[in-house]
C-alpha positions in Angstrom: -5.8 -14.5 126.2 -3.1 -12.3 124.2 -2.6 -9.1 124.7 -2.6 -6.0 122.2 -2.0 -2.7 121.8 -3.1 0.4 119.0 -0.1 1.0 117.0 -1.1 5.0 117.7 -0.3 4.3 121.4 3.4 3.2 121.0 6.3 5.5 120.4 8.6 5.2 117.7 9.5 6.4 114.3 8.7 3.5 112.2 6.1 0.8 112.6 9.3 -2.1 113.2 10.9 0.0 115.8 7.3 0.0 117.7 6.6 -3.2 116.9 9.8 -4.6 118.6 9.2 -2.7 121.7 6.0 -4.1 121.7 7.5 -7.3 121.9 9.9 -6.2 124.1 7.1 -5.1 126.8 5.4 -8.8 126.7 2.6 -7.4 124.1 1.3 -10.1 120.8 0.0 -8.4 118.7 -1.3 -4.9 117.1 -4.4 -3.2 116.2 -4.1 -0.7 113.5 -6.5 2.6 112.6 -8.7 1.6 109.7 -8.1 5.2 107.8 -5.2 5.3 105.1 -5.1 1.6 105.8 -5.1 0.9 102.2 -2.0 2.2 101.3 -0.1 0.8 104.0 -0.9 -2.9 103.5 2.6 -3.8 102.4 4.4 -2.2 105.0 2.5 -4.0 107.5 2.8 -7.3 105.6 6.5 -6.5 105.2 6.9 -5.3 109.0 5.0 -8.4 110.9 7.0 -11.1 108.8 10.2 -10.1 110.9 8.1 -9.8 113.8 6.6 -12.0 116.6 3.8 -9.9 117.1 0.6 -10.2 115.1 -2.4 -7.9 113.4 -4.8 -8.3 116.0 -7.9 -5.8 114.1 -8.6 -3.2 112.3 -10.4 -0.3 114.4 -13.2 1.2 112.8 -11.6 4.1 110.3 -14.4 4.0 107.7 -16.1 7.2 106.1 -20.1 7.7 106.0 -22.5 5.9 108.5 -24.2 2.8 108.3 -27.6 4.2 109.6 -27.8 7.8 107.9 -30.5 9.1 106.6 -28.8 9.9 103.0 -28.4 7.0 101.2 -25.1 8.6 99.7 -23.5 7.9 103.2 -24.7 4.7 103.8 -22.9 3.1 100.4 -20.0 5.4 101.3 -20.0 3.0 104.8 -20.4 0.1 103.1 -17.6 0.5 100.4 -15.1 1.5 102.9 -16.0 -1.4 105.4 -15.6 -3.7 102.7 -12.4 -2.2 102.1 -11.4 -2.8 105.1 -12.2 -6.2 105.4 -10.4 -8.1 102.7 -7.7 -5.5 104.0 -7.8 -7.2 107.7 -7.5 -10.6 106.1 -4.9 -9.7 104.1 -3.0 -8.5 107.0 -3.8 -11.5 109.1 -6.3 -9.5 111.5 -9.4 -11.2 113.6 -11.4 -8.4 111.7 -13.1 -4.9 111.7 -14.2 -3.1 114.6 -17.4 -1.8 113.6 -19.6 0.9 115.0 -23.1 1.2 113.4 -23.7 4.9 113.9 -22.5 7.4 116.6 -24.6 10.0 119.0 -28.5 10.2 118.4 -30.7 8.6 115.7 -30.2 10.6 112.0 -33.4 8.6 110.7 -36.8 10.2 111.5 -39.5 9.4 113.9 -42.1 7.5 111.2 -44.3 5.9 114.3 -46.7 4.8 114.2 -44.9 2.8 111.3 -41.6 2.1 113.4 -39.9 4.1 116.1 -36.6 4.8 114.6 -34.6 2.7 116.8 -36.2 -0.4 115.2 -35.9 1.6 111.6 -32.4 1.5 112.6 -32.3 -1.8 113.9 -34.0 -3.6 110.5 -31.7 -1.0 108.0 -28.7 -2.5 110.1 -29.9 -6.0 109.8 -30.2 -6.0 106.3 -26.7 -4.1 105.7 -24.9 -6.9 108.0 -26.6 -9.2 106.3 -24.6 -8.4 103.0 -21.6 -7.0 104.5 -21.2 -10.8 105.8 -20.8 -12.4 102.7 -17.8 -9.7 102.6 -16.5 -10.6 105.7 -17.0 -14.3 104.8 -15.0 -13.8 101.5 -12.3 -11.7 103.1 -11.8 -14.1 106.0 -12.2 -11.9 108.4 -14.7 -10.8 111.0 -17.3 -7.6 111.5 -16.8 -7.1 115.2 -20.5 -4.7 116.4 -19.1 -2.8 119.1 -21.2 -1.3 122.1 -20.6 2.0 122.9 -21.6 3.9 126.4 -24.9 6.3 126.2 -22.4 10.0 125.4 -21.1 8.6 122.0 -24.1 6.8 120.9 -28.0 5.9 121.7 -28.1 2.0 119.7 -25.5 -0.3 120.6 -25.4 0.5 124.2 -24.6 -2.8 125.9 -23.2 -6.2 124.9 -26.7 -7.6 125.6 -27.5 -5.1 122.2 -25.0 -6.7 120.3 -25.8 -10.2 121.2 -29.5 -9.8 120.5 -28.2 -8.3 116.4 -25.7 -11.6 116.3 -28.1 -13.8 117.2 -31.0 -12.5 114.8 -28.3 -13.1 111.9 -26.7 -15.5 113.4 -23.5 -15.3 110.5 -20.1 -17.0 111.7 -18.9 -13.8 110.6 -20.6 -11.2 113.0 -19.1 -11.1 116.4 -19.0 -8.7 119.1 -15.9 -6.5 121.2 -16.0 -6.1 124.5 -15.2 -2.7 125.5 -14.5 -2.4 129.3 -14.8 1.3 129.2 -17.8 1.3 128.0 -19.0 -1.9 129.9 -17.8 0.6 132.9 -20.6 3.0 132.2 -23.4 0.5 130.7 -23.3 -2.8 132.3 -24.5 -3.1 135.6 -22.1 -6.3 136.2 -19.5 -6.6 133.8 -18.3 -10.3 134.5 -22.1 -11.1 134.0 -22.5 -9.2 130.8 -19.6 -10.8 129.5 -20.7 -14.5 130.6 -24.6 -13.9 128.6 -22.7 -12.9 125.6 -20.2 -15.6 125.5 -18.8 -17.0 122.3 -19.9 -14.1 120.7 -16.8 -12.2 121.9 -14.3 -12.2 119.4 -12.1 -9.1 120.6 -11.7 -6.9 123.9 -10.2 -3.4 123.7 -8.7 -2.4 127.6 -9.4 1.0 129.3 -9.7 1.7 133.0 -12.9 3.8 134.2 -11.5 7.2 133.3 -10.3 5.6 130.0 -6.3 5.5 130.9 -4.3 2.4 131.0 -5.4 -0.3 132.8 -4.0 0.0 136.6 -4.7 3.8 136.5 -8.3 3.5 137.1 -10.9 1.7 139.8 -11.5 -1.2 137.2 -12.2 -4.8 138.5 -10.2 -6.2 135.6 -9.7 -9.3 137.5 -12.9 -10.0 137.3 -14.1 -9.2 134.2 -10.9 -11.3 133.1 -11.9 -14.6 134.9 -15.4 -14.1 133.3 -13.7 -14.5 129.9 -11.8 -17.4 131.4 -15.5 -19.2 131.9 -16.7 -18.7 128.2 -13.2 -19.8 127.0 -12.0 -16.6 125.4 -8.4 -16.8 124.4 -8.3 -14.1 121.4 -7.0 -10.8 121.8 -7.0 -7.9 123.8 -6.2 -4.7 122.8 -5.1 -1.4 124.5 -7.6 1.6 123.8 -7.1 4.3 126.0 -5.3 7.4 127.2 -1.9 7.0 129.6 -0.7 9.3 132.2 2.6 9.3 132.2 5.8 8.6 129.8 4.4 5.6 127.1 7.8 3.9 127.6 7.5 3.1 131.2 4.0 3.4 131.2 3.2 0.5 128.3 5.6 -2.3 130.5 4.2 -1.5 133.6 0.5 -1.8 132.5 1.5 -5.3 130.5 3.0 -6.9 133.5 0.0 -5.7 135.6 -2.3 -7.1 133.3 0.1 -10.9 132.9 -0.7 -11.1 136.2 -4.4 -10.3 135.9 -4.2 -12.7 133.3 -2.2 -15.5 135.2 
């Protein structure tokens, strides 16, 4: 397993100087914001060639919603996460974090003709379905990522995500692991992570009160061996808060985590 970090987390004035503390500090590879990524494609490409570190994702970043009621918003979504995809594979990312819709349902009750969790459910089948022939083009992934029940109502657990995967079932639609979220949600993470398996393709690292790893009552230790079992060795990226100065703070949560790692 490789660790990561968000290039927003690291402190510098240019995206080589945070890139070789990065390095520095024991860290592979990046993740970078997916808004204004467009325009920064060549300093990126430029900045990683002289660098050991590697474009782990793209984080989410996109405008519109996938699952809002206006159809204007849903093609403003899907344009931008297309975007974003060939963007990942030309900068050598796993793929795009993707989050289907955030807080309550924006569709309207139409029971007894569906419930809108399953209008929401088909409307993001169908959208996956063609924003994979994207991701397939691209080379890059669509990463579905489960979020806790404040910041959304759908996605909720990785069993969620697993069950949209597997009704695809597209090379190109995998799943993060969040272990915030998996904090709140799952009632055994290292089991949650187990029945999803293969379809893990990316972790992003928080402790329970979403700081660095090692400043929170996280059983990363766990949870890591759990990925051991399914054979996860991709990346896994730092999404979170930190108490403290980022300079010391970054090292010390990498070498807590190599040894988590082992």
């Amino acid at each position: 397993m490789k660790l990561a970090c968000q290039e927003g987390l690291v402190p510098g004035n240019s995206l080589p100087e945070r890139l070789e503390r990065l390095a520095q500090w024991g860290y592979e590879g990046i993740e970078f914001w997916g808004g204004g990524l467009k325009e920064r494609v060549a300093e990126i490409q430029d900045a990683l060639k002289n660098s050991p570190l590697r474009a782990s994702t793209v984080c989410a970043g996109f405008r519109g919603c996938l699952l809002d009621v206006n159809r204007s918003e849903r093609e403003l979504a899907l344009q931008d996460i297309r975007d974003l995809l060939f963007i990942a594979g030309d900068i050598g990312a796993v793929g795009l974090i993707v989050v289907p819709i955030f807080g309550g349902a924006r569709i309207p009750d139409l029971s007894p003709l569906a419930p809108p969790v399953q209008l929401e459910l088909d409307l993001l089948a169908l959208l996956l379905e063609d924003l994979a022939k994207t991701a397939e083009k691209a080379g890059s992934l669509i990463l579905l990522e489960p979020l806790n029940r404040y910041e959304t109502h759908l996605l909720r657990r990785l069993d969620d995500a697993v069950a949209v995967c597997e009704k695809l079932a597209h090379p190109n639609i995998k799943l993060m692991a969040d272990f915030f979220h998996m904090s709140i949600e799952e009632a055994d993470i290292p089991d949650a992570i187990r029945r999803a398996g293969h379809w893990i393709a990316h972790v992003h690292l928080a402790d329970s009160n979403r700081l660095l790893p090692g400043q929170g009552h996280t059983d990363f230790a766990s949870g890591f061996h759990a990925l051991r079992e399914i054979g996860y060795t991709g990346y896994m990226a730092l999404e979170c808060g930190i108490a403290g100065d980022p300079l010391e703070a970054l090292p010390r949560s990498a070498s807590y985590l190599r040894g988590l790692i082992g």
